[in-house]
N, C-alpha and C positions, 0 to 999 in steps of 0.2 A: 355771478348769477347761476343757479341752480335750475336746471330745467325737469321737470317730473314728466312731460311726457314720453312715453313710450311709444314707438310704432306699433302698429299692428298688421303684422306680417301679412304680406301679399303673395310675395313670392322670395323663396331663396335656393341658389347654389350652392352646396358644399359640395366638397370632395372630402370623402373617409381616408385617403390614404395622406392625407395634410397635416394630418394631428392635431389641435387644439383651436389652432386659426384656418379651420378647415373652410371657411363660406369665402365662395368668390365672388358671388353678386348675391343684390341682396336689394329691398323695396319694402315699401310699405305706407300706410295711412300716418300723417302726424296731424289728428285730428287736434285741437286747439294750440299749437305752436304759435301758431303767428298771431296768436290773443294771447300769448304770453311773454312774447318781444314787445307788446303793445301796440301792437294792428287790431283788426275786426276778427270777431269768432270768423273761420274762413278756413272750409277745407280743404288739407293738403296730403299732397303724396310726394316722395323724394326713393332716391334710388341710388346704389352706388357700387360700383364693381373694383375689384382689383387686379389690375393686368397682370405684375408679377407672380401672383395665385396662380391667375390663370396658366400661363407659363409655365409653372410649377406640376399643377394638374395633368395639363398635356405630355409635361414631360413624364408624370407618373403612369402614364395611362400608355406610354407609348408612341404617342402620336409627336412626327417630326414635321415641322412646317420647312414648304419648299424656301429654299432658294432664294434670296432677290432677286431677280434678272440683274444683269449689266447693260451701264449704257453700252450702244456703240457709236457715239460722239461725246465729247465730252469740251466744251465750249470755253476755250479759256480768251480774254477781253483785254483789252487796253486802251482804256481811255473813254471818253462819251461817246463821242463821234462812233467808235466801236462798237459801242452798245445799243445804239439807235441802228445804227446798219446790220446789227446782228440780228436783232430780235426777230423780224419779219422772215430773217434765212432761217431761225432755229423753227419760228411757226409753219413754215411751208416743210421743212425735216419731218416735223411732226405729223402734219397731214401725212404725208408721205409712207407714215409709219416709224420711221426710223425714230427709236429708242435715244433721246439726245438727253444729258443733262448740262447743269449750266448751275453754280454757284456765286450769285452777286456780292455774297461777302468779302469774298477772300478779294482783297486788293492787289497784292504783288504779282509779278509773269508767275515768280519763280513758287507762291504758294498756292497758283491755278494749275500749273503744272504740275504739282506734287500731288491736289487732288484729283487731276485727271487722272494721275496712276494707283490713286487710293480708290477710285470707283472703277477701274478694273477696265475702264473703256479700251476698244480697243484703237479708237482715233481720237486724235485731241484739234479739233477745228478752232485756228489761233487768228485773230481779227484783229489787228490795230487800226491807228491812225491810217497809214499806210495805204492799208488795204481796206480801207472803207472808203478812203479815197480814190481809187482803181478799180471798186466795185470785183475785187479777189478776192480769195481767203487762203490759209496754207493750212492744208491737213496734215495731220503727222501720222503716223501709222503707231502709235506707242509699245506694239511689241520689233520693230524693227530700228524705228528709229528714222526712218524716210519721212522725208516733209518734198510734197509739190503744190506749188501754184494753180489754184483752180479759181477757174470764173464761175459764178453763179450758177448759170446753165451747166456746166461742166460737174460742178457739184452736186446738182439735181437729177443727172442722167449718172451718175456714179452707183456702181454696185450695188450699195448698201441702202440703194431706194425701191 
């Protein structure tokens, strides 16, 4: 199917120093489209950006976007039981402030750990069976490599809250 209608420009982005595929966003009226998918004459407007562009723009332009932050927790789980007793500690981290991340994908210790030291945190708070049973948790400090036992409260009046 061959569609004849045209937009008619609303608004568009370009950047000149892009060369050919210079528009980053871009909008406009597609007045009888959807009479011609065979809906009702019905009018429409659609819109569409490119992030990469954009990216490319900023970077032509100069302009450096900050940084990510880093967490500094970085939640690695094992087991249910661990993940039901976690979540309420990482929400109250959270109120708290404290920058926590938490990956539900990765299944293994050994590939929670790896992303713990892939997002830079500088603690990896490790929860098992264990210690959801004991109502503990063990931080690690990941550029040292120390892991202590902390209660709840002990974890909440800690430093980095």
């Amino acid at each position: 199917m061959v569609w004849t209608t045209t937009p008619i420009p609303l608004l568009s982005f370009i950047c000149d120093e892009l060369g050919a595929q210079n528009s980053i966003a871009g909008g406009g009226r597609y007045n009888a489209l959807i009479e011609q998918i065979g809906g009702k004459d019905t009018p429409a407007i659609g819109f569409a950006g490119g992030f990469e562009r954009l990216l490319l723009a900023l970077e032509k332009e100069g302009i450096i976007l900050p940084e990510s932050p880093k967490p500094t927790i970085f939640l690695v789980l094992m087991g249910e039981a661990a993940v039901n007793f976690a979540l309420p500690i990482l929400a109250e981290l959270r109120k708290a402030g404290v920058f926590c991340d938490y990956n539900p994908d990765k299944a293994s210790f050994k590939a929670q750990l790896k992303a713990a030291d892939a997002s830079q945190a500088r603690y990896a708070l490790i929860i098992g069976e264990e210690e959801a049973e004991t109502s503990s948790v063990m931080l690690k400090d990941l550029s040292t490599g120390v892991q202590q036992s902390l209660s709840i409260a002990e974890l909440l009046t800690h430093p980095f809250c």
